[in-house]
C-alpha positions as a printed NumPy array, in Angstrom:
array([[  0.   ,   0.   ,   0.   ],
       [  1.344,   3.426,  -1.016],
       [  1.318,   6.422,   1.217],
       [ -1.153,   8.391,  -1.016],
       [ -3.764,   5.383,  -0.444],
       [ -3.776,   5.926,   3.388],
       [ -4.147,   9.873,   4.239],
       [ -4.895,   8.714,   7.573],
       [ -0.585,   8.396,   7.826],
       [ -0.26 ,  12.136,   6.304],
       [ -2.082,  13.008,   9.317],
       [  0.195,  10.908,  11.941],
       [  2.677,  12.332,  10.394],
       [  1.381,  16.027,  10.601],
       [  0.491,  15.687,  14.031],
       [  4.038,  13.956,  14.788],
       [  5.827,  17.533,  13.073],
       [  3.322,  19.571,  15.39 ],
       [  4.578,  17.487,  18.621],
       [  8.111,  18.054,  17.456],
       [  8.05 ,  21.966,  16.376],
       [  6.08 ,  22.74 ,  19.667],
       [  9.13 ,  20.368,  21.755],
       [ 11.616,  22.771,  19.318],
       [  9.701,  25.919,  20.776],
       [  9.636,  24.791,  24.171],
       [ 13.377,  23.495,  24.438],
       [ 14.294,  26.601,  22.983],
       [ 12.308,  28.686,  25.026],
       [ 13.602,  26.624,  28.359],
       [ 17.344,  27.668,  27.383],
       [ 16.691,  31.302,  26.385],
       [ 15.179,  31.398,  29.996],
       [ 17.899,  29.996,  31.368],
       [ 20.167,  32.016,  29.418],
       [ 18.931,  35.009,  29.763],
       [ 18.118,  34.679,  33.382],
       [ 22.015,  33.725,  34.328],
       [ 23.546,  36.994,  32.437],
       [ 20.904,  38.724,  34.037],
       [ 21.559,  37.683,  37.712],
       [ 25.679,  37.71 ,  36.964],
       [ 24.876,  41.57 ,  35.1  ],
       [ 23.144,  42.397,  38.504],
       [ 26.327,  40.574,  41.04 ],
       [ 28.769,  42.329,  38.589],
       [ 27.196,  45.553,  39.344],
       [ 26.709,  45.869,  42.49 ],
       [ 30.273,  44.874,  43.012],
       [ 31.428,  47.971,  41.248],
       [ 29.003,  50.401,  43.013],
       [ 30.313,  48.569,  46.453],
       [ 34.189,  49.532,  45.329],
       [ 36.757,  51.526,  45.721],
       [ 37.18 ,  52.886,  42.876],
       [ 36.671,  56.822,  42.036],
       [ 33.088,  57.607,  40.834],
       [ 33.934,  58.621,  37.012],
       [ 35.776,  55.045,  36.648],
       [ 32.826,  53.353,  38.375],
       [ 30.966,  54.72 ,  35.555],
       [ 32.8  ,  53.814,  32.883],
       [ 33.068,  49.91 ,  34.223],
       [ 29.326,  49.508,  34.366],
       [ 28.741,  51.075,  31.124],
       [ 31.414,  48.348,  29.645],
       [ 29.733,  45.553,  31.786],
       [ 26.152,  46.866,  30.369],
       [ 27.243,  46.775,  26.858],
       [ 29.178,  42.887,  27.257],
       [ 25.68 ,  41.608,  28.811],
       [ 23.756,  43.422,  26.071],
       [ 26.091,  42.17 ,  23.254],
       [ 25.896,  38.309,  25.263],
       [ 22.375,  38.772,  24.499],
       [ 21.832,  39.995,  21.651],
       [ 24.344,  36.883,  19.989],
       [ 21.406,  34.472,  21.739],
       [ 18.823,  35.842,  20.521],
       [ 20.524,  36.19 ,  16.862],
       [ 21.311,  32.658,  17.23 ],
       [ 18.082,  30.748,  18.626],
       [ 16.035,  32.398,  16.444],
       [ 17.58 ,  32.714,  13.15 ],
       [ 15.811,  32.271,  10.016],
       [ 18.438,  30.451,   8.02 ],
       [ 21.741,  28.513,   8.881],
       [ 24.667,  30.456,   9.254],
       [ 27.149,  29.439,   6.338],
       [ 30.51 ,  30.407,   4.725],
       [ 31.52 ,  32.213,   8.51 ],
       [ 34.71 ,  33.8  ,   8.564],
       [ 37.16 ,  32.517,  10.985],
       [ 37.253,  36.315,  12.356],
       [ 33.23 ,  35.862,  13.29 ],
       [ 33.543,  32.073,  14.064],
       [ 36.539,  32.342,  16.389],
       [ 35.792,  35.79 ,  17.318],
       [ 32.613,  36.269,  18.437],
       [ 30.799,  32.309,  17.958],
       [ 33.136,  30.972,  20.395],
       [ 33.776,  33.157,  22.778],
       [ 29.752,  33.429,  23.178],
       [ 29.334,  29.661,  23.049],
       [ 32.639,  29.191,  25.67 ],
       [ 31.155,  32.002,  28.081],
       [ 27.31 ,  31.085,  27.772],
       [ 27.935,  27.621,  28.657],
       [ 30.739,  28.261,  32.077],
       [ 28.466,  31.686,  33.153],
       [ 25.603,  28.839,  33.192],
       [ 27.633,  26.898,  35.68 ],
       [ 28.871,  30.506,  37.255],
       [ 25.489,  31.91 ,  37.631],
       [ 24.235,  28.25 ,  39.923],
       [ 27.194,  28.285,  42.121],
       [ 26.605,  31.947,  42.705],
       [ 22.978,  31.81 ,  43.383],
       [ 23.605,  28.765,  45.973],
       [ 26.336,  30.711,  47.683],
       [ 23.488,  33.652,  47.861],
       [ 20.88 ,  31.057,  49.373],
       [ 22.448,  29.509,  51.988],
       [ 24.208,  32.894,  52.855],
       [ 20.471,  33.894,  53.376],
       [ 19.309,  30.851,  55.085],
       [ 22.233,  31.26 ,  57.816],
       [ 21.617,  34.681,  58.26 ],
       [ 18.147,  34.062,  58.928],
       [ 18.756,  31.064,  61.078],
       [ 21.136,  33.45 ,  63.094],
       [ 18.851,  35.697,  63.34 ],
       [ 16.297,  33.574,  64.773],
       [ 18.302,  31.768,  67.305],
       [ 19.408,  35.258,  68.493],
       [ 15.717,  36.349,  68.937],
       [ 15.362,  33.138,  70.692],
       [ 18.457,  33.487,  73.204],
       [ 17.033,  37.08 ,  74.105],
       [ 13.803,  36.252,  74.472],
       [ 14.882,  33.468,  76.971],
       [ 17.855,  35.391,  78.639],
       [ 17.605,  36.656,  82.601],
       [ 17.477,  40.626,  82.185],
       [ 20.565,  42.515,  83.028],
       [ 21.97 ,  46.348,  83.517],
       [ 24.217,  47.27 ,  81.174],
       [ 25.396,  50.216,  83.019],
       [ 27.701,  47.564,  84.873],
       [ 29.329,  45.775,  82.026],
       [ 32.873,  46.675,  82.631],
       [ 35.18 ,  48.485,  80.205],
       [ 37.668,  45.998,  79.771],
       [ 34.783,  43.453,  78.63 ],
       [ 33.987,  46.125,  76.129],
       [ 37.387,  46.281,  74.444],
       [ 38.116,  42.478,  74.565],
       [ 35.344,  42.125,  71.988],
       [ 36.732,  40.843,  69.159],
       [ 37.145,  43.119,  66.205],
       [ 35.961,  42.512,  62.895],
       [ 38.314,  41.552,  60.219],
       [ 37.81 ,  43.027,  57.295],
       [ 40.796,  41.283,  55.511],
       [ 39.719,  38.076,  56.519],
       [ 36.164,  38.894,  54.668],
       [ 37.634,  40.644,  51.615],
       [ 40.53 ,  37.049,  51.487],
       [ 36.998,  35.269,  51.092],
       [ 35.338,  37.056,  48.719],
       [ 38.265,  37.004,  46.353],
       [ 38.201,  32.93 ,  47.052],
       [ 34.642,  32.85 ,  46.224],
       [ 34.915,  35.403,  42.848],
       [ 37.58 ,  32.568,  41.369],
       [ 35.642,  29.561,  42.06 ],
       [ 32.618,  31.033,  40.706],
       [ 35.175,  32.03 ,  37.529],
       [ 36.276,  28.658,  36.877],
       [ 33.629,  27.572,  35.179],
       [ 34.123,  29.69 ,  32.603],
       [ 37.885,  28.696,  32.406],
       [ 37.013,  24.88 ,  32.063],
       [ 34.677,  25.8  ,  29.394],
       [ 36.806,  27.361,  27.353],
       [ 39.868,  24.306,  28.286],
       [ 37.465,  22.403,  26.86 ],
       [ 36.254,  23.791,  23.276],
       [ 39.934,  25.019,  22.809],
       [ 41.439,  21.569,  23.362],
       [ 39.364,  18.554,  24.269],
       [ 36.417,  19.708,  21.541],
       [ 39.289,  19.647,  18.735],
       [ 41.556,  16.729,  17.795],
       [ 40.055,  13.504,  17.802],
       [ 41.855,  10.322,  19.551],
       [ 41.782,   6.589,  17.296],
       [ 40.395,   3.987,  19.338],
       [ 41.405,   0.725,  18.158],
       [ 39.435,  -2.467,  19.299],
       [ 39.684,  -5.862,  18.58 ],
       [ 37.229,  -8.411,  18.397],
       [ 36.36 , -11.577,  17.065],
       [ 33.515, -11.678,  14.446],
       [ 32.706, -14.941,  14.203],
       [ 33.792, -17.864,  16.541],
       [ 33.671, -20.346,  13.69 ],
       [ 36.164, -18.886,  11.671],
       [ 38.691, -16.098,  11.747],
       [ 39.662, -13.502,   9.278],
       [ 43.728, -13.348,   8.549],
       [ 44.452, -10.681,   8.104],
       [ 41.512,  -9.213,  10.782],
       [ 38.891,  -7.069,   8.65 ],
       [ 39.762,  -3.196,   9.538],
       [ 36.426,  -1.402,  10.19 ],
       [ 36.13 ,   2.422,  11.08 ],
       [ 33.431,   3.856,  12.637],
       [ 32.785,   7.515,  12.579],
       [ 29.816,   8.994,  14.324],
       [ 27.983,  12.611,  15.304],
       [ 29.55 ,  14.579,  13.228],
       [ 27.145,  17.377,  13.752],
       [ 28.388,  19.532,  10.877],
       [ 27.606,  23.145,  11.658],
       [ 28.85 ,  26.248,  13.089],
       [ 30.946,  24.078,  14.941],
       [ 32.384,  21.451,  12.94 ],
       [ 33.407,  22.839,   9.546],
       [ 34.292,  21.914,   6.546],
       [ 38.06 ,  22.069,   7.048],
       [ 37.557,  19.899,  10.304],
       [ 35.459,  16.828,   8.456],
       [ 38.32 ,  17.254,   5.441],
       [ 41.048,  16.251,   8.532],
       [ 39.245,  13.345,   9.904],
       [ 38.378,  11.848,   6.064],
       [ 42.019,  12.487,   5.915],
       [ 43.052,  10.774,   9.023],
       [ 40.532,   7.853,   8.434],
       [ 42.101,   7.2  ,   4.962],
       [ 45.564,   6.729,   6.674],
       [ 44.281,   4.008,   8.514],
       [ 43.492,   2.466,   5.645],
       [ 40.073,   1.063,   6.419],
       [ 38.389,  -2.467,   4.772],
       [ 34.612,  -0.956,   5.079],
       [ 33.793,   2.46 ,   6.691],
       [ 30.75 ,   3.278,   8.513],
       [ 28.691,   6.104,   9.616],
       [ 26.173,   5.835,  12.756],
       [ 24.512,   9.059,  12.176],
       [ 23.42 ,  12.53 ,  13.32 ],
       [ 25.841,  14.158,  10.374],
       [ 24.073,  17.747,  11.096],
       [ 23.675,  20.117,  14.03 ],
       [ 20.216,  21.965,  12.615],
       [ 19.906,  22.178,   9.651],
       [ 19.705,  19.885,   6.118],
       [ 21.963,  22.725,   4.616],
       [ 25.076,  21.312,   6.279],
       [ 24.974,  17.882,   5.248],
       [ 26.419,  18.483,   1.33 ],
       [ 29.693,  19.27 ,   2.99 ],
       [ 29.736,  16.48 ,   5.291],
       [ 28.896,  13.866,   3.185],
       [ 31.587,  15.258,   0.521],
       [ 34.187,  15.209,   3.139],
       [ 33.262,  11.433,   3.966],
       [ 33.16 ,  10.586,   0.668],
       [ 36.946,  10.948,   0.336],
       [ 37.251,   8.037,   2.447],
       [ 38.359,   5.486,  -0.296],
       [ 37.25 ,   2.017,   1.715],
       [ 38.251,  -1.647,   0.216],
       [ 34.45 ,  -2.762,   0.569],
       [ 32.446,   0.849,   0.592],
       [ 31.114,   3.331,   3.07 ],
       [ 27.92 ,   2.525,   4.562],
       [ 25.5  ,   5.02 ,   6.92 ],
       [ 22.363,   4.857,   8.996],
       [ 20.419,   7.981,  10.007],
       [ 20.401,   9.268,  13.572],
       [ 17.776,  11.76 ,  15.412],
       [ 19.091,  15.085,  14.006],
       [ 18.566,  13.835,  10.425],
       [ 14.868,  13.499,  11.596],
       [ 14.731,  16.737,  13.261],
       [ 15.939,  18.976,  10.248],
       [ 15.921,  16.779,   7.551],
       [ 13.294,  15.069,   5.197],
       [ 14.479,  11.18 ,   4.803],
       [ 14.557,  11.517,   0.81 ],
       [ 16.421,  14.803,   0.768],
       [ 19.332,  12.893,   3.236],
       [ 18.787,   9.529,   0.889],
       [ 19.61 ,  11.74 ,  -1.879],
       [ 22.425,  13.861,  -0.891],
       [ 24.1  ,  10.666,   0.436],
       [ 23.153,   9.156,  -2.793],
       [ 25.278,  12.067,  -4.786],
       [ 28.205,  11.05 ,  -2.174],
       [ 28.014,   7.478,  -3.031],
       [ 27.67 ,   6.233,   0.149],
       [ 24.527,   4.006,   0.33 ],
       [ 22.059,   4.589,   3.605],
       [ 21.109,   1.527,   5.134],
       [ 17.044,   2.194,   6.065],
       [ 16.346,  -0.87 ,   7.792],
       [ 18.239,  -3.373,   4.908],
       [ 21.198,  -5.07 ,   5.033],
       [ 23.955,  -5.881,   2.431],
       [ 26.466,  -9.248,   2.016],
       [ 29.864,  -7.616,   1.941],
       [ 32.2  , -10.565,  -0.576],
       [ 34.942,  -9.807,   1.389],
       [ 38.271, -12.036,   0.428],
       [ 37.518, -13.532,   4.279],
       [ 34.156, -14.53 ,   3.281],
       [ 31.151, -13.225,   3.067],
       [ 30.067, -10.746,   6.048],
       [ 26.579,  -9.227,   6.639],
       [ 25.925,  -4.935,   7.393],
       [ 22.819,  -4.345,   8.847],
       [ 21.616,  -0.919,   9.075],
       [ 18.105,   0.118,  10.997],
       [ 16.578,   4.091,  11.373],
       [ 16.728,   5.666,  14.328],
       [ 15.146,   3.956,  17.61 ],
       [ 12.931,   7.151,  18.774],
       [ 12.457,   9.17 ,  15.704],
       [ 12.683,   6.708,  13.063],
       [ 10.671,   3.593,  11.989],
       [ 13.361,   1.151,  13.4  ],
       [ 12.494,  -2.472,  12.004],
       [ 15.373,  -4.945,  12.693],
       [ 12.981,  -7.795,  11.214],
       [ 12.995,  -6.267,   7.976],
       [ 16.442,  -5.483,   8.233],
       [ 17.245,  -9.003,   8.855],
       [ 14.95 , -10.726,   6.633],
       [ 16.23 , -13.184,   3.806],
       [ 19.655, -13.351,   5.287],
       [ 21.379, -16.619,   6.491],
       [ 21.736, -16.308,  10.019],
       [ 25.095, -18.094,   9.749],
       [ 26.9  , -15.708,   8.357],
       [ 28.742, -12.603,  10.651],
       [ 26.59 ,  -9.561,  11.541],
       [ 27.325,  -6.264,  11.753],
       [ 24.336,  -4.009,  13.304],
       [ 24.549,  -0.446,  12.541],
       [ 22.371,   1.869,  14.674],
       [ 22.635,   5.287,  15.84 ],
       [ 21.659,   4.653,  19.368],
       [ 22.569,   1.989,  21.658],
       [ 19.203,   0.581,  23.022],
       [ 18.348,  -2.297,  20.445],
       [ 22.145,  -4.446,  22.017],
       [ 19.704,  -6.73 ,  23.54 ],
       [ 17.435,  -7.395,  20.751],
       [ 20.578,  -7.378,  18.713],
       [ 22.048,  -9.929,  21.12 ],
       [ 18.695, -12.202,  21.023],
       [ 19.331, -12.192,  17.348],
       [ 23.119, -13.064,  17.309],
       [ 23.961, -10.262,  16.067],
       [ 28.17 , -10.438,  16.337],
       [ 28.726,  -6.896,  16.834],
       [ 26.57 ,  -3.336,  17.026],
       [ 28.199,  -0.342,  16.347],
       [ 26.541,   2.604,  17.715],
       [ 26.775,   6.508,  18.929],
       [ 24.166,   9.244,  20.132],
       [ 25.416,  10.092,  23.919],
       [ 28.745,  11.559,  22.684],
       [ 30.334,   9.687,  25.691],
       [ 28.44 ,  12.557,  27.828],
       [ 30.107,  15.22 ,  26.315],
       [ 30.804,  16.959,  29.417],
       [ 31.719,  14.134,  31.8  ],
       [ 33.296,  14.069,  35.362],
       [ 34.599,  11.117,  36.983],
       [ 35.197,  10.511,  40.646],
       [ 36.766,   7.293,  42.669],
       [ 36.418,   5.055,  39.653],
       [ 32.982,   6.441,  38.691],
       [ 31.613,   8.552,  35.438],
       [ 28.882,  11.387,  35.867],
       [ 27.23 ,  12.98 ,  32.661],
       [ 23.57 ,  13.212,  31.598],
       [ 24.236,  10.084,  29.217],
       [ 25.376,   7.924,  31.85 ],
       [ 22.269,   8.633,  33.568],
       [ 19.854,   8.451,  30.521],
       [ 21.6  ,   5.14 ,  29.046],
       [ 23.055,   1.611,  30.543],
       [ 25.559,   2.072,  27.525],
       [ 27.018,   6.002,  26.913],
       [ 29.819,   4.778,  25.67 ],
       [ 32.828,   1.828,  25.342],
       [ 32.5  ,  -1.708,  24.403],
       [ 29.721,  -4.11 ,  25.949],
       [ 28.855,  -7.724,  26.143],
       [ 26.003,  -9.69 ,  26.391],
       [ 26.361, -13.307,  25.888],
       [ 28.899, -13.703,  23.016],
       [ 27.833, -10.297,  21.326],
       [ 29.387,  -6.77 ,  21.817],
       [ 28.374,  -3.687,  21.53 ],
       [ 30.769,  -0.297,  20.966],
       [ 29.227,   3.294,  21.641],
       [ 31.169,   5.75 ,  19.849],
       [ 32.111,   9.172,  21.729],
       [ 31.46 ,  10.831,  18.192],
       [ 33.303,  13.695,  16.425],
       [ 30.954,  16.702,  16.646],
       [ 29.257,  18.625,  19.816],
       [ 25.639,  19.334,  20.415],
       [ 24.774,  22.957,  21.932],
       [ 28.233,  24.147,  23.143],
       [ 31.646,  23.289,  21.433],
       [ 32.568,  22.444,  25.092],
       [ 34.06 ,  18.478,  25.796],
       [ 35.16 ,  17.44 ,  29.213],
       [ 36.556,  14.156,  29.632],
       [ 35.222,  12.435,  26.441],
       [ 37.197,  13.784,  23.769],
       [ 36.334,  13.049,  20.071],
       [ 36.517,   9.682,  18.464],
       [ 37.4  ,   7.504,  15.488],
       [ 36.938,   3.421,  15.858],
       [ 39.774,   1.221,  14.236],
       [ 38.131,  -2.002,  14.669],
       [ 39.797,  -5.124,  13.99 ],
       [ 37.917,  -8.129,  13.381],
       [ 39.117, -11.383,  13.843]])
C-alpha cells in the first residue's frame, strides 16, 4: 500500500511535526530562559560589586557602562542565534573564532557561574536568617541585666571585625565562581578539537577467523555546523584514509540543525576510499531537520549508500560478512525484522544503529557486533573514585565503550561533533579502528 492510499498516515505524520516543532519551541524557550536569566543575575552581582568599590566615581561609571554593553552584546548573539531564520554558512574565521566561540565558551561556564553563585546567595540567606532567629530566641529566653555595669575591659576584649579576613573570602569565592568559565573554554579550545583513534579488537565470528583481521572504522555525530566545519570533516576523512580502512561506517546525526550542512559532510566522507564501501544509517538530528529523501539523496550524490532498515552481504576475500543498518530507535521507523529478513543467520553480523538501546534485541538475534553513537560519551563528563557522571550515563546503561552480552558486543562511539556548546570534558572526540578477527 502506497502512502497516497492511506491519508490517515499524512495526518500521523502532521500531528508527529506539530509534537516536534512545539518540543523545538519549548526546548528553545527553556534555554533562552535559562540564558537570559544567568547573564541577568551575573549583570546584577557584577554591578553591584562595582558600586560597592573603591574605585573613584567617574571610573565606576565607565566599568558599568562596559559591563552593560558585554551583557547586552551576550544577548543579543542568543537571541541572533536561537532564532535565526536560516543557517549560518561560509563564517569567517574572524566571526567564528571571534565572536561564535567566545559566546558559546562564556554562555555555557556563566551557566555553571550563575548556579554556584545563586547557591552561595541562598544559603548565605538561610544562615543569616537562622542566626537571626536563634538570636531572637536566646534574648527572648535570657535573665534581664543592667548594662550600666558591664565593665570596660569586657567592652574592648570584643573581638574586632576583620575586614581582611572577609575581603581574602570574597576574592576565594569570585575565582571559584570564575572557573567555570575557564574549564569551558579548556574544553572547546582543546578537548572539543583533535580527535583520539580507538582501536578495538574483536572476534567476528567464533567459527572462523579472518587473517588478516577485517579493519572497520566507525565515525559517528559529526554534527556539521557552526561548529564542525568543513576544514575539520576534510582532517578526519584524511586521518581515516591513513588508517586504511576495509569498510567504513557512519552511525549518524551528520548535522547540528539544519539539512543545509549535510552536502559538505557527506563530501568530506566521501573521500574516504574504503576496500568494501562506506555505509550510513540515520540518527535523530537527520529526523529533526531533515526530510528522509532529501538525506537519501544527498548521500546518494556522495556514493555512500544509507542503510534504512536493509542489510547488504559484503564478498569480502575472508568470506562473506553481513551490514545491517536500521533508522533511528525514537524518531525513526526502526524495524530490525525487515532489516534481517532473507539473510542466512550463519553468516557474521554487523548491526549499525545510531543509538545503543536495540544491544539486547541485537544480542537475542546473534547479532556479532553493534556499532553505535548518540550520547557523545556525555560530552561533558566528570569522573570521581572510579565512577563517570554525565547526563548520558544517567539516561543510558551504555554512553559509551564496548559491551557484552552473551557472546555479542556492543561499541558506543564518543562521536566527532558537539551538540549545543563546542565544550568536551573528559570524552574527547573519536574515530573506531576495529579489527575483526
Amino acid at each position: 500500500m502506497n502512502r497516497s492510499d492511506c491519508p490517515f498516515l499524512f495526518n500521523v505524520d502532521h500531528y508527529q511535526t506539530m509534537s516536534l516543532t512545539i518540543r523545538f519551541v519549548l526546548i528553545r524557550s527553556i534555554i533562552l530562559a535559562l540564558l537570559v536569566g544567568s547573564q541577568l543575575y551575573l549583570f546584577l552581582k557584577g554591578d553591584r560589586a562595582l558600586r560597592r568599590s573603591r574605585l573613584n566615581q567617574q571610573r565606576k561609571q565607565q566599568l558599568r557602562i562596559a559591563l552593560a554593553g558585554f551583557f547586552v552584546s551576550i544577548l543579543g548573539v542568543y537571541l541572533f542565534l536561537l532564532f535565526r531564520a536560516a543557517p549560518l554558512k561560509h563564517l569567517s574565521p574572524l566571526i567564528r573564532y571571534g565572536l561564535i566561540y567566545p559566546t558559546a565558551i562564556w554562555s555555557f561556564g556563566s551557566v555553571f557561574s550563575f548556579l554556584f553563585l545563586l547557591s552561595t546567595d541562598l544559603l548565605g540567606r538561610c544562615t543569616r536568617l537562622i542566626r537571626s532567629r536563634v538570636s531572637r530566641t536566646t534574648q527572648r529566653s535570657a535573665p534581664a541585666f543592667d548594662s550600666s555595669r558591664v565593665s570596660r575591659t569586657t567592652q574592648r576584649s570584643a573581638p574586632a571585625f576583620d575586614s581582611s579576613r572577609r575581603r581574602f573570602m570574597q576574592a576565594g569565592l569570585r575565582a571559584l565562581a570564575a572557573t567555570p568559565v575557564m574549564v569551558s573554554g579548556y574544553g572547546a579550545l582543546y578537548e572539543g578539537n583533535g580527535c583520539r583513534i580507538e582501536e578495538v579488537r574483536l572476534s567476528l565470528d567464533a567459527s572462523r577467523r579472518f587473517d588478516p583481521p577485517l579493519k572497520v572504522v566507525q565515525v559517528s555525530d559529526i554534527h556539521s555546523g557552526l561548529f564542525m566545519t568543513p576544514a575539520q570533516m576534510r582532517h578526519c576523512a584524511e586521518t581515516v584514509q591513513q588508517l586504511q580502512p576495509d569498510l567504513f561506517v557512519l552511525t549518524g546525526d551528520f548535522i547540528s540543525n539544519s539539512v543545509a550542512y549535510l552536502s559538505p559532510c557527506v563530501k568530506e566522507m566521501a573521500r574516504v576510499q574504503a576496500r568494501y564501501g562506506s555505509f550510513a544509517v540515520l540518527g535523530n538530528h537527520e529526523h529533526w531537520y531533515a526530510k528522509p529523501e532529501e538525506v537519501f539523496a544527498i548521500f546518494e550524490g556522495g556514493g555512500i549508500p544509507v542503510l534504512q532498515n536493509v542489510h547488504r552481504v559484503l564478498e569480502t576475500d575472508r568470506g562473506p560478512v553481513a551490514l545491517v543498518g536500521i533508522d533511528d530507535l525514537r524518531f525513526g521507523l526502526p524495524d530490525l525484522e525487515q532489516a534481517l529478513e532473507g539473510l542466512d543467520p550463519k553468516l557474521p553480523r554487523i548491526l549499525l544503529s545510531h543509538r545503543p538501546e536495540v544491544f539486547p534485541q541485537a544480542a537475542a538475534h546473534k547479532i556479532a557486533l553493534t556499532l553505535s553513537g548518540h550520547y557523545h560519551g556525555g560530552q561533558i563528563k566528570v569522573s570521581l573514585l572510579g565512577v563517570d557522571f554525565s547526563l548520558a550515563h544517567l539516561l543510558s546503561p551504555y554512553p559509551e565503550g564496548l559491551y557484552r552480552l552473551g557472546g555479542c558486543h556492543l561499541y558506543v562511539n564518543r562521536g566527532l561533533g558537539t551538540t549545543g556548546t563546542p565544550v568536551r570534558l573528559n570524552a574527547p572526540p573519536e574515530i573506531t579502528l576495529f579489527h575483526l578477527s
